[in-house]
GUSEDREN-625286 format. One record per atom (N, C-alpha, C): residue in one letter; z, y, x. Coordinates in pm, whole numbers, plus 50000, padded with zeros to 5 digits. Each point is the difference from the previous one (the first is absolute). Layout:
+----+-------+-------+-------+
: aa :    c3 :    c2 :    c1 :
+----+-------+-------+-------+
:  A :     Z :     Y :     X :
...
+----+-------+-------+-------+
//
This chain:
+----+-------+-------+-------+
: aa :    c3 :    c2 :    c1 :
+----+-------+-------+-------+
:  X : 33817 : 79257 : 86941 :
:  X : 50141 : 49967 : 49992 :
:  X : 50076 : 50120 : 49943 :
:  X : 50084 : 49950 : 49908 :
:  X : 50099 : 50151 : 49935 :
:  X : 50067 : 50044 : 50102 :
:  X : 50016 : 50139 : 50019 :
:  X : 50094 : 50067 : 50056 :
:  X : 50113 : 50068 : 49974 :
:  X : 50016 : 50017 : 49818 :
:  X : 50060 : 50086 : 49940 :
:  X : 50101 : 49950 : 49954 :
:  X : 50137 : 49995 : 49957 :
:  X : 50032 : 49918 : 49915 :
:  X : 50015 : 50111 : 49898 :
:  X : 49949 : 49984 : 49867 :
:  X : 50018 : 50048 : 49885 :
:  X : 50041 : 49907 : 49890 :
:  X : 50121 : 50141 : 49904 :
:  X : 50067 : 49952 : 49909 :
:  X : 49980 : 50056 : 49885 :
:  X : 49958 : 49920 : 49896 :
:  X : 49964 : 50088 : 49872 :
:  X : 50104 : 49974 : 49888 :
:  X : 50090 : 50030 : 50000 :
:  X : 50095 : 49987 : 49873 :
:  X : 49979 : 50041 : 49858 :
:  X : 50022 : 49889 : 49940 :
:  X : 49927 : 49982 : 49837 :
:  X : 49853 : 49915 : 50008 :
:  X : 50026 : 49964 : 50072 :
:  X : 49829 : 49917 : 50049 :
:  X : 49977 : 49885 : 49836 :
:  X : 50078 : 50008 : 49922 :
:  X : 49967 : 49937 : 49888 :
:  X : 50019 : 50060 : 49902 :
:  X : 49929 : 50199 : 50018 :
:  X : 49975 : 50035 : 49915 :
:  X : 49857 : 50068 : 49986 :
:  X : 49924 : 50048 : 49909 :
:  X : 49847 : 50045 : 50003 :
:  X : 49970 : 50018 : 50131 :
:  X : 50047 : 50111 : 50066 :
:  X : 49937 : 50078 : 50113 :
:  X : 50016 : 49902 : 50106 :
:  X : 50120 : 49909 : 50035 :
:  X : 50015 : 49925 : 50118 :
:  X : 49947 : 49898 : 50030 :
:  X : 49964 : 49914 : 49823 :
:  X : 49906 : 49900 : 50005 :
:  X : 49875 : 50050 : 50026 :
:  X : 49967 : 50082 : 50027 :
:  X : 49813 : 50042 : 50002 :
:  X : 49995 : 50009 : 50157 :
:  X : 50142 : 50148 : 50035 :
:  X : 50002 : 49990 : 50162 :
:  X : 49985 : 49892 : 50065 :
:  X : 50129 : 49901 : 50022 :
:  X : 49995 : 49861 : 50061 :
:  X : 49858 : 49990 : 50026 :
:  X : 49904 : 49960 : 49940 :
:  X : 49855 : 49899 : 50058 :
:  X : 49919 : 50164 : 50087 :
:  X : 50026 : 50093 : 49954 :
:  X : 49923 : 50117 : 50067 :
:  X : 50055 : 50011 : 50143 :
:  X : 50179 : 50009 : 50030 :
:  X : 50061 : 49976 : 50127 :
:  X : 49953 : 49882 : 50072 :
:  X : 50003 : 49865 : 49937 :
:  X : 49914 : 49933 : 50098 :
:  X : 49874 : 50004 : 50039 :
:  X : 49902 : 50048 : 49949 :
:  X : 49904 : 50020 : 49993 :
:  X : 49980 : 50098 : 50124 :
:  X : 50049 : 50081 : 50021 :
:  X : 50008 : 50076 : 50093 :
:  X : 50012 : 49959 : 50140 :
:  X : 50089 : 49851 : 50001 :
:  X : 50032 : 49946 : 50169 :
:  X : 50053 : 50015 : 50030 :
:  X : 50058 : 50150 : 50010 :
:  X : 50106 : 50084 : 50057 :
:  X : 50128 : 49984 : 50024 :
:  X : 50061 : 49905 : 49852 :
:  X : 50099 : 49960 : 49904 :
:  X : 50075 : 49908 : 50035 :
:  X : 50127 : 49937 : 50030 :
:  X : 50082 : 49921 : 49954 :
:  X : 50071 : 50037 : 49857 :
:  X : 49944 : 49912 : 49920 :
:  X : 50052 : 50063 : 49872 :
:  X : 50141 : 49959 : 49946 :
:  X : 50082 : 50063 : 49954 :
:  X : 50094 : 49954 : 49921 :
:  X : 50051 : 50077 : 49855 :
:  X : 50061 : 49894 : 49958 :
:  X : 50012 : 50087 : 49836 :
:  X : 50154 : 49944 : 49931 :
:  X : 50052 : 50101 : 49912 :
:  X : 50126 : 49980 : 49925 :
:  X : 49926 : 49974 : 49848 :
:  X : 50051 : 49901 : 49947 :
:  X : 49983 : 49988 : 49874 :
:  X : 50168 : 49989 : 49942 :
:  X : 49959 : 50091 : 49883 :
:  X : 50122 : 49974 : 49862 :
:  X : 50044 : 49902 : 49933 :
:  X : 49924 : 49998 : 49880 :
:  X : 49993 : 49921 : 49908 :
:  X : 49825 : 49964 : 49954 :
:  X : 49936 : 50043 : 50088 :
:  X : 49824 : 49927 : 49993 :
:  X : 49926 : 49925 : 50092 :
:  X : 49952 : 49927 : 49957 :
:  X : 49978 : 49918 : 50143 :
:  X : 49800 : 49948 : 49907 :
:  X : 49970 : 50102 : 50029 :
:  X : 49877 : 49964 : 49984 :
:  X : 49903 : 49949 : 50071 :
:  X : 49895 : 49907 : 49922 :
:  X : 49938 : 49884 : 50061 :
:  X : 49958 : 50040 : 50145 :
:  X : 49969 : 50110 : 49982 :
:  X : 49891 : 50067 : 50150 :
:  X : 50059 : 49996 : 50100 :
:  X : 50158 : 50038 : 49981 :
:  X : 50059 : 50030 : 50104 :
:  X : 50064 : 49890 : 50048 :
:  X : 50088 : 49907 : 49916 :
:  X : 50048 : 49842 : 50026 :
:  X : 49859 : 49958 : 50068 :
:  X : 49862 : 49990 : 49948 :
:  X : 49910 : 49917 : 50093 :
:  X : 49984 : 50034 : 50161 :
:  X : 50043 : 50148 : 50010 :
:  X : 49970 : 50071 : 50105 :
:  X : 50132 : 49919 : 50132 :
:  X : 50148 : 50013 : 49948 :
:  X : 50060 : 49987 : 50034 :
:  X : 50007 : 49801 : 50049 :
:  X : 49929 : 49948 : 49866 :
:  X : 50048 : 49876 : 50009 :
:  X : 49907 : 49944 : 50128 :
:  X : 49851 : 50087 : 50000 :
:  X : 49895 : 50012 : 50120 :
:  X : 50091 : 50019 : 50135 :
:  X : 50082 : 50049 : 50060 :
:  X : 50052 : 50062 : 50060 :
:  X : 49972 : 50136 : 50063 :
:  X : 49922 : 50082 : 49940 :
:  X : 49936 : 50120 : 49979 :
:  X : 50081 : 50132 : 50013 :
:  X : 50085 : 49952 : 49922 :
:  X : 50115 : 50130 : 49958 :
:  X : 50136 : 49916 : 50039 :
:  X : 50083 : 50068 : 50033 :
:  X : 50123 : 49996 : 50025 :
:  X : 50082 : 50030 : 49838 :
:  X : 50049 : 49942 : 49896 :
:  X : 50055 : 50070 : 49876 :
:  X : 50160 : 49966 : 49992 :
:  X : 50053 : 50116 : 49952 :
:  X : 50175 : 49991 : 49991 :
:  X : 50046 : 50028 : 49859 :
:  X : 49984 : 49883 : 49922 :
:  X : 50069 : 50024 : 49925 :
:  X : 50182 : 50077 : 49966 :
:  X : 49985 : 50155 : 49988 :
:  X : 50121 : 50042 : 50001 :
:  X : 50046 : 50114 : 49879 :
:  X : 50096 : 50036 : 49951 :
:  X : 50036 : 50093 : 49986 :
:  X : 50015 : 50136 : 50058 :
:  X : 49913 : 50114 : 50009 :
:  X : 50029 : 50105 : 50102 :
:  X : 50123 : 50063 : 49936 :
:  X : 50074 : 49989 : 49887 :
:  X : 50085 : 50091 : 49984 :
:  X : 50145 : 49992 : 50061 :
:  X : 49933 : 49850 : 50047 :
:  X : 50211 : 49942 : 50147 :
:  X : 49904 : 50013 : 50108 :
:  X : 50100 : 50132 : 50055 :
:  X : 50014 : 49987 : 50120 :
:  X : 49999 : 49947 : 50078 :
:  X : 50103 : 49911 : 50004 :
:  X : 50002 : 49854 : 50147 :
:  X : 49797 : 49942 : 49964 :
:  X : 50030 : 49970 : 49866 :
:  X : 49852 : 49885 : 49995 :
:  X : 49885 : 50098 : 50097 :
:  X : 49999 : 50130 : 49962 :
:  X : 49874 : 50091 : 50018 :
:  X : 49986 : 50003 : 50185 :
:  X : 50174 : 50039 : 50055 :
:  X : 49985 : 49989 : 50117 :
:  X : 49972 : 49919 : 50097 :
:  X : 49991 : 49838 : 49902 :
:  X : 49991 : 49905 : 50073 :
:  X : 49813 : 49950 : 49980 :
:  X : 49929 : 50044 : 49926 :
:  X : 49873 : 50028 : 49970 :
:  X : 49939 : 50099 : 50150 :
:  X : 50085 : 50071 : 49985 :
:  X : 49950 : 50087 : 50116 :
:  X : 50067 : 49981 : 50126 :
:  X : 50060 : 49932 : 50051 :
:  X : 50015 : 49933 : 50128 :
:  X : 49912 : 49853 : 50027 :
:  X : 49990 : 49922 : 49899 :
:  X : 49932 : 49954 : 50030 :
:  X : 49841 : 50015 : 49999 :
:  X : 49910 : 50082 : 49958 :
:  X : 49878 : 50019 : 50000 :
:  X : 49970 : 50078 : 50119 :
:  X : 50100 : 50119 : 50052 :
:  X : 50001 : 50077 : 50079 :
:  X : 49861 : 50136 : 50006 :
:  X : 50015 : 50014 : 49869 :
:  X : 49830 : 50095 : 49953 :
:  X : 49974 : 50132 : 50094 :
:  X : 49897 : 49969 : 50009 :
:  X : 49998 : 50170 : 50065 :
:  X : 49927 : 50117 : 49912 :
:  X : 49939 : 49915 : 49879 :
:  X : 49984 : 50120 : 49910 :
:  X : 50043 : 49873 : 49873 :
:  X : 50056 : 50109 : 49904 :
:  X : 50023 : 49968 : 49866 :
:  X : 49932 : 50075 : 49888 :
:  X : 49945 : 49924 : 49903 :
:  X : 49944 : 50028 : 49903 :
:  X : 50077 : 50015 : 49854 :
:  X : 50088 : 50117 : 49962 :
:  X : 50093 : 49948 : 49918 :
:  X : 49989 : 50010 : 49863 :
:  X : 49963 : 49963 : 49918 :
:  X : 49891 : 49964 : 49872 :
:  X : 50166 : 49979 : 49855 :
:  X : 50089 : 49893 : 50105 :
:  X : 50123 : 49960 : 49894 :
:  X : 50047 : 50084 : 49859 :
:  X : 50061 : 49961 : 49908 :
:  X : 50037 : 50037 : 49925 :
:  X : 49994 : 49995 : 49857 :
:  X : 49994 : 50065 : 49916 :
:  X : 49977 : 50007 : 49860 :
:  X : 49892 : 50087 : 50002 :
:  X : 49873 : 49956 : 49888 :
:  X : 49868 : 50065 : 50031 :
:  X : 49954 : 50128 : 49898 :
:  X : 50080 : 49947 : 49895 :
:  X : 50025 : 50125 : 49889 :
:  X : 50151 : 50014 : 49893 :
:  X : 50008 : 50068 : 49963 :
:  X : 50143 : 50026 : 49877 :
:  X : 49961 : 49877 : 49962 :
:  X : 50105 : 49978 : 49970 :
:  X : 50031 : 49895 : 49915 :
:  X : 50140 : 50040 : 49887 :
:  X : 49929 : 50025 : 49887 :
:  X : 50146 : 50024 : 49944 :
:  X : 50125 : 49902 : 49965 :
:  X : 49969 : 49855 : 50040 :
:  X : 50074 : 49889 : 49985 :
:  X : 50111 : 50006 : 50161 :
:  X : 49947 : 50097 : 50066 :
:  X : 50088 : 49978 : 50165 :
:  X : 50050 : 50188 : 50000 :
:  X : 49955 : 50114 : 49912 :
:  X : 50029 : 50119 : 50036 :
:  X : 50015 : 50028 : 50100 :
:  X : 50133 : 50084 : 50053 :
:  X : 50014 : 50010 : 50095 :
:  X : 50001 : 49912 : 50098 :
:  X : 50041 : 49898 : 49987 :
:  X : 49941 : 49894 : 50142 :
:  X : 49907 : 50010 : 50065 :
:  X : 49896 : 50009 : 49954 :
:  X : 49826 : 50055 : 50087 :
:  X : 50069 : 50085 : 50073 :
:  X : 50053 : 50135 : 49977 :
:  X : 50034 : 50088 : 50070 :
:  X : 50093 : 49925 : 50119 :
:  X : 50136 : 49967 : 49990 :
:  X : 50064 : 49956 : 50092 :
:  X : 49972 : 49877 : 50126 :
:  X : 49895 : 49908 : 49907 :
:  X : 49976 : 49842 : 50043 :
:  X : 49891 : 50093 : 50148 :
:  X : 49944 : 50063 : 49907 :
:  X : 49826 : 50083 : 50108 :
:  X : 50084 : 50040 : 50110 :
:  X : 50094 : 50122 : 49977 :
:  X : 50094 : 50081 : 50124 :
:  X : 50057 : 49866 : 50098 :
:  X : 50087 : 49910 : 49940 :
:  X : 50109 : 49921 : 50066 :
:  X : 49859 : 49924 : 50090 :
:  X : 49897 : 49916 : 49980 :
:  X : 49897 : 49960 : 50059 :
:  X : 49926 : 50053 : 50155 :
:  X : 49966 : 50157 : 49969 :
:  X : 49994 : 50058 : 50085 :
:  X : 50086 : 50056 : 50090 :
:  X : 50150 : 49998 : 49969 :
:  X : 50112 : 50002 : 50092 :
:  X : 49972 : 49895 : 50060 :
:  X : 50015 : 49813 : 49949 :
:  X : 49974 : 49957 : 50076 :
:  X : 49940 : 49952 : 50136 :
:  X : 49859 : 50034 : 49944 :
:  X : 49885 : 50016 : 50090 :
:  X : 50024 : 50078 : 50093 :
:  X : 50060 : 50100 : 49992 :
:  X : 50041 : 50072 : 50110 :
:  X : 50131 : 49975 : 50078 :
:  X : 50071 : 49924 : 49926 :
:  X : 50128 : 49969 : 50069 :
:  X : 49916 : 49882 : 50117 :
:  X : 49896 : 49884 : 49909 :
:  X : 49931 : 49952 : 50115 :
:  X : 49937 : 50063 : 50108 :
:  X : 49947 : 50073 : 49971 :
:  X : 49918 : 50062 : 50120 :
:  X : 50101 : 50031 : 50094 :
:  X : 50090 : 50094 : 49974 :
:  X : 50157 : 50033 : 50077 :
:  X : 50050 : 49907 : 50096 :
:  X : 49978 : 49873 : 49930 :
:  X : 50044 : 49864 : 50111 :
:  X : 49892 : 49987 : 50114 :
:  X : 49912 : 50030 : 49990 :
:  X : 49903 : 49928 : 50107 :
:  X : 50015 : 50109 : 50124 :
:  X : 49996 : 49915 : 50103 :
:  X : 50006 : 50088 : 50136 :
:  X : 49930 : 50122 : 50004 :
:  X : 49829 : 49986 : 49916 :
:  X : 49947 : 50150 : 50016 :
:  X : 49936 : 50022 : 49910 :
:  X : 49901 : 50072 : 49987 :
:  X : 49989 : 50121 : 49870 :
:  X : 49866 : 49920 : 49921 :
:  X : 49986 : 49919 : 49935 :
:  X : 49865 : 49968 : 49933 :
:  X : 49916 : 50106 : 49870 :
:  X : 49892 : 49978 : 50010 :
:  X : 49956 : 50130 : 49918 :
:  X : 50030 : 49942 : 49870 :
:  X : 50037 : 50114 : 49876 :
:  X : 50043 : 49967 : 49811 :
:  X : 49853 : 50038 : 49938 :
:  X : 49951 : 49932 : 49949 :
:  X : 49913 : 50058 : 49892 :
:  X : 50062 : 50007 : 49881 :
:  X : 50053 : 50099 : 49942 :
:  X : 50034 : 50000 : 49839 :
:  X : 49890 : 49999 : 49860 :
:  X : 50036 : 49943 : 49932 :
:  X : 49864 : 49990 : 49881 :
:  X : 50077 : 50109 : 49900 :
:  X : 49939 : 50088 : 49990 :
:  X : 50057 : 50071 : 49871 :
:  X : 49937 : 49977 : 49883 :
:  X : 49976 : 50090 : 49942 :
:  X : 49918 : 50008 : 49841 :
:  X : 49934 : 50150 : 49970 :
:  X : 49931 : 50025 : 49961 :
:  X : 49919 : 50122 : 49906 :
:  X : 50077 : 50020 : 49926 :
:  X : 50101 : 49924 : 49942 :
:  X : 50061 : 50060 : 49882 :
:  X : 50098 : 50121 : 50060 :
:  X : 50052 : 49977 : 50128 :
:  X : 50107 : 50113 : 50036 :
:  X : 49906 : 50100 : 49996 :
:  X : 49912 : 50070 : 50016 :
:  X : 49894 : 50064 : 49947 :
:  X : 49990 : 50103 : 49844 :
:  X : 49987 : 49917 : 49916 :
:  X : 49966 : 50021 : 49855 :
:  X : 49844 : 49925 : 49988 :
:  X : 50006 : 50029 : 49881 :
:  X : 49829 : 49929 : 49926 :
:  X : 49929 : 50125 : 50004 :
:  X : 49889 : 50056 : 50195 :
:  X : 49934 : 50083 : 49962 :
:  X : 49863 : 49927 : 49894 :
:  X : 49939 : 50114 : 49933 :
:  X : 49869 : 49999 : 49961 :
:  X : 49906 : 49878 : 50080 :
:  X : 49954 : 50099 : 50145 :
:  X : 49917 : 49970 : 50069 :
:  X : 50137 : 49936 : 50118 :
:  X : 49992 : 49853 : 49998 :
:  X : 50052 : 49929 : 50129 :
:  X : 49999 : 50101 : 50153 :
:  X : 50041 : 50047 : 50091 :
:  X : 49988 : 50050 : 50121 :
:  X : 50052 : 49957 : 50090 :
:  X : 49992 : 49982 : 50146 :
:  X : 50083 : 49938 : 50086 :
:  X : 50056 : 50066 : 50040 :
:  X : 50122 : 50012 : 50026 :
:  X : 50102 : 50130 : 50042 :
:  X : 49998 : 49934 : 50137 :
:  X : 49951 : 50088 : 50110 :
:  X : 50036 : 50022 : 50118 :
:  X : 50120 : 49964 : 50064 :
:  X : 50065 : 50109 : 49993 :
:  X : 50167 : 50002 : 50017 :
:  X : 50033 : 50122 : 49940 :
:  X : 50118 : 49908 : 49929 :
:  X : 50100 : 50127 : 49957 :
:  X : 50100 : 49969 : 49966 :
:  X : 50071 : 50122 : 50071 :
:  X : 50132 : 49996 : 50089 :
:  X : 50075 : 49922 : 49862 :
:  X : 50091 : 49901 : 50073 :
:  X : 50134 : 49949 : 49872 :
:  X : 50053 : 50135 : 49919 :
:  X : 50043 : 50097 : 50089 :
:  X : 50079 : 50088 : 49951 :
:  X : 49950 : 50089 : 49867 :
:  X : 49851 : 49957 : 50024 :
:  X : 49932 : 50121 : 49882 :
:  X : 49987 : 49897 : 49907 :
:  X : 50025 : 49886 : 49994 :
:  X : 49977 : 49897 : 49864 :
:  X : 50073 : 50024 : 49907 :
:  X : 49959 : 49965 : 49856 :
:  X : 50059 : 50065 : 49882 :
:  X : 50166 : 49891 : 50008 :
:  X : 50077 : 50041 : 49921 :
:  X : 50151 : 49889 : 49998 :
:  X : 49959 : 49937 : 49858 :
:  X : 49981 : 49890 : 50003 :
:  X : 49949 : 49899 : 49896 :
:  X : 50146 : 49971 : 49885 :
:  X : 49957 : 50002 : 49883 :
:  X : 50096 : 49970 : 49911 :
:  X : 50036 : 49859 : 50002 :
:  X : 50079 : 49963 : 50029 :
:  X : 50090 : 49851 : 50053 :
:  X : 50032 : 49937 : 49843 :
:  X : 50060 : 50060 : 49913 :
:  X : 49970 : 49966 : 49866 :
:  X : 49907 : 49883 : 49896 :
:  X : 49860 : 50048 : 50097 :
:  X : 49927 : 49940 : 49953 :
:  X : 49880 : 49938 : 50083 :
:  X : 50017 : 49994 : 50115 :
:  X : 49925 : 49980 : 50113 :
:  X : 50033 : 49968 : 50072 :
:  X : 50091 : 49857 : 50048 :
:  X : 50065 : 49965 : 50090 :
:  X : 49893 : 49960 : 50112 :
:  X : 49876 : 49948 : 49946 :
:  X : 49913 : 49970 : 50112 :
:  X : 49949 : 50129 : 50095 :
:  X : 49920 : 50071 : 49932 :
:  X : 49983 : 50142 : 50042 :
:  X : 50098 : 50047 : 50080 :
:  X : 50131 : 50007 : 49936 :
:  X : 50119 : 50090 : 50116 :
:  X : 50035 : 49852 : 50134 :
:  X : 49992 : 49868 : 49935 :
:  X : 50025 : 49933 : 50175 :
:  X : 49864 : 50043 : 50126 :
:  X : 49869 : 50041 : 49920 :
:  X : 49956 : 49999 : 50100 :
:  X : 49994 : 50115 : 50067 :
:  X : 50007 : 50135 : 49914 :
:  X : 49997 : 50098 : 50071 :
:  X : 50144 : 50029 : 50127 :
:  X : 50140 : 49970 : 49933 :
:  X : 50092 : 49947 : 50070 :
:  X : 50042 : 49934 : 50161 :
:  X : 49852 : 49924 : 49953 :
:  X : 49951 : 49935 : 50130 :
:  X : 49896 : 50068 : 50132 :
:  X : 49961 : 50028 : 49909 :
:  X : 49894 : 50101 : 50095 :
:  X : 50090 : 50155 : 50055 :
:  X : 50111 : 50012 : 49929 :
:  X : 50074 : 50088 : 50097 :
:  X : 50102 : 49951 : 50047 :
:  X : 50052 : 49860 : 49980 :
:  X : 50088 : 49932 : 50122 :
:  X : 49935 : 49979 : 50124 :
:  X : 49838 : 49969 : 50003 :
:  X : 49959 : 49966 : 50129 :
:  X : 50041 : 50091 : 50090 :
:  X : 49936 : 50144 : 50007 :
:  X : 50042 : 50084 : 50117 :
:  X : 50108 : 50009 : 50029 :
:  X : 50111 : 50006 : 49894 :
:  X : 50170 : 50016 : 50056 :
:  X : 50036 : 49846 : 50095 :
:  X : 49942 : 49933 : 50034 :
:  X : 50005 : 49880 : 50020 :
:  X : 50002 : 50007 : 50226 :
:  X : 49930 : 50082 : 50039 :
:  X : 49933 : 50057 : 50124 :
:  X : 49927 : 49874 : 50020 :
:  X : 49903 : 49903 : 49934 :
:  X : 49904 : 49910 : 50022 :
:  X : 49919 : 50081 : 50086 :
:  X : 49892 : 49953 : 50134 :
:  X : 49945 : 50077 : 50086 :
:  X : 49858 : 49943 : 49914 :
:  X : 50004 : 49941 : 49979 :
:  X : 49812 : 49930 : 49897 :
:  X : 50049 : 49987 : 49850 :
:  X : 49926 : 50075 : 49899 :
:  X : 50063 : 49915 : 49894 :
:  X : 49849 : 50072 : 49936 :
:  X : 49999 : 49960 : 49903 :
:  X : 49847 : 50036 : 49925 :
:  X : 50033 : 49986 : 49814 :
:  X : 49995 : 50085 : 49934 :
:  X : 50039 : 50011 : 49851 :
:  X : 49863 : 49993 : 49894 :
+----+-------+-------+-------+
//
């Protein structure tokens, strides 16, 4: 029997469609998921199964996002949402749409009586293109390079993000 309730937002994009069947798979899981604008076969079958819990929403309204997260009541979130690379047809939007999203998400979390754990999905790209791939351990926000916004709106939402978490005082959060 699930014990968990987990929330994976963007669940109808690469990474969330693959998660979904791995979270159930597990048992562990009450699954639920936000979709955008994709509603791919895997995940409609999952949902139409009654498998997954799915919310079709916008994370970038507020009210919609908070009402996603009162009703699922997650105790961990998986937060995947957003724009997945530049797009030079949206520019700066990636940048703002990514930030305003993860305000949300956190304005949800804010509502619920108590503290559920955040998983944030970042990217390698806040990084650079090493040579040899490496897994960076940890390292500190503060020593990260300041990304040229210019031309990298994806790159700067996520690094952005990864130093909003701590200012945040989340007691679980994982980057």
């Amino acid at each position: 029997m699930a014990n968990e309730r987990l929330l994976i937002t963007g669940m109808g994009g690469m990474t969330g469609r693959a998660l979904a069947p791995l979270a159930l798979q597990q048992g562990d899981y009450s699954v639920f998921g936000t979709v955008f604008n994709q509603h791919p076969p895997e995940i409609a079958n999952l949902a139409a199964e009654g498998q997954i819990g799915l919310y079709p929403v916008d994370l970038r309204n507020t009210d919609e996002t908070i009402r996603v997260f009162k009703d699922v009541r997650p105790q961990t979130i998986i937060h995947l949402a957003g724009h997945a690379l530049d797009n030079p047809a949206l520019g700066p939007r990636v940048y703002g749409d990514n930030m305003a999203i993860l305000e949300n998400v956190l304005a949800g979390m804010r509502d619920l009586v108590y503290s559920p754990r955040l998983v944030l999905n970042s990217s390698v790209v806040v990084y650079g293109r090493p040579e040899t791939p490496e897994i960076m351990a940890e390292v500190p926000t503060s020593d990260l390079p300041e990304p040229d916004r210019s031309r990298e709106f994806y790159r700067s939402s996520k690094l952005d993000q990864e130093r909003r978490i701590p200012e945040t005082g989340l007691d679980d959060f994982i980057i």
